[in-house]
C-alpha positions, 0 to 999 in steps of 0.5 A: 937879260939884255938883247941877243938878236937884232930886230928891223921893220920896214916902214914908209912915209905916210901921206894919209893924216887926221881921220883919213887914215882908217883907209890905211888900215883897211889896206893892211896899213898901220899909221905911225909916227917917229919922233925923239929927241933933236929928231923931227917928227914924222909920219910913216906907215907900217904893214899891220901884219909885220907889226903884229909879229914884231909888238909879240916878241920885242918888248917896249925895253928893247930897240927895234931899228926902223928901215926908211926909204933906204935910210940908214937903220933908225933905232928906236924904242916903242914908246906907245901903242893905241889899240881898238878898245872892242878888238884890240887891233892896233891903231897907231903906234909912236916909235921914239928915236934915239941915239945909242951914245946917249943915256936913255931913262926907261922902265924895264918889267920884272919876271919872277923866277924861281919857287919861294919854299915858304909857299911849298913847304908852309903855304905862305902867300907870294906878293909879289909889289912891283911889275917894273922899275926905272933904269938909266943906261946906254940903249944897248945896255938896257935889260929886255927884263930882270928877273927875280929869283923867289928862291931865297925866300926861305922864311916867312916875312922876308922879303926882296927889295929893289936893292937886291936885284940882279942889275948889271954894272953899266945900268943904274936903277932910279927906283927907290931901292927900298921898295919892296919887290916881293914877298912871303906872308903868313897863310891864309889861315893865320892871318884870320886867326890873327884878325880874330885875336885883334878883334877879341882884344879890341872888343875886350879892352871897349868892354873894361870900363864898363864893366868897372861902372 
């Protein structure tokens, strides 16, 4: 769950601002910028192709330490990318700059793991609710994910809060620990069995007093 290997991209400062800046990307350039906090805000420019390869294997969880014109390794975490909305190329990215003695907030996603037996053996339907949650930790404790291991839900109804997640000690979750994570409901074929009955009743009970008159 938490990083094993350490990511680097090679980046420079950037000239080109404002609408310009489409001539970057067509020189094989993506404009970016590096801001955080007590860190000035600034410009750089970073090979599309690299970047590509980097935004496929680090998630937005995970630090990625930028090289700057010799400087020493920036850490930072991918904090939002603007894609093409016809091509899906990317636009811009914003890099946030931190400092790894400090306390972070990020939202870490969740990965389902496992196979419930009520979906095998009774065919019972997995929700599954939540796809992150947030977390507080020093940057290097942060999990890349946390997986959810469906396994335990043996019976159907039972469910998988946030309380009873896999989190290490040093990470403290900030979401509410009663929401739900996952869940096993009744097949398909009972749930409209159900609906059918409610429906009956309803229909039933309208029906009562009028038959009284």
């Amino acid at each position: 769950m938490t990083q094993a290997t350490t990511t680097e991209l090679d980046v420079s400062p950037r000239q080109v601002l404002g609408k310009k800046v489409k001539r970057l990307r067509w020189q094989g350039l993506t404009p970016a910028n590096i801001y955080g906090h007590r860190v000035e805000s600034k410009a750089i420019q970073v090979p599309s192709e690299e970047l590509r390869r980097v935004l496929q294997t680090v998630g937005r969880s995970e630090i990625i330490y930028l090289r700057l014109d010799g400087e020493e390794p920036r850490p930072v975490f991918i904090r939002a990318v603007q894609r093409d909305p016809l091509t899906d190329g990317i636009l811009h990215v914003d890099f946030y700059q931190i400092s790894l003695l400090e306390k972070v907030r990020l939202d870490v996603p969740l990965h389902l793991v496992g196979e419930a037996p009520t979906v095998k053996q009774f065919g019972g339907t997995l929700l599954h609710s939540l796809d992150y949650v947030t977390v507080e930790a020093l940057p290097t404790d942060i999990p890349s994910h946390i997986e959810v291991d469906v396994a335990s839900l043996e019976e159907i109804g039972q469910t998988l809060h946030i309380r009873d997640l896999p989190v290490p000690p040093n990470v403290t979750v900030l979401t509410d620990p009663d929401l739900v994570v996952a869940k096993v409901v009744a097949p398909a074929v009972e749930r409209v069995e159900e609906v059918a009955e409610e429906a009956k009743a309803i229909a039933e009970a309208e029906a009562a007093p009028q038959e009284r008159k």
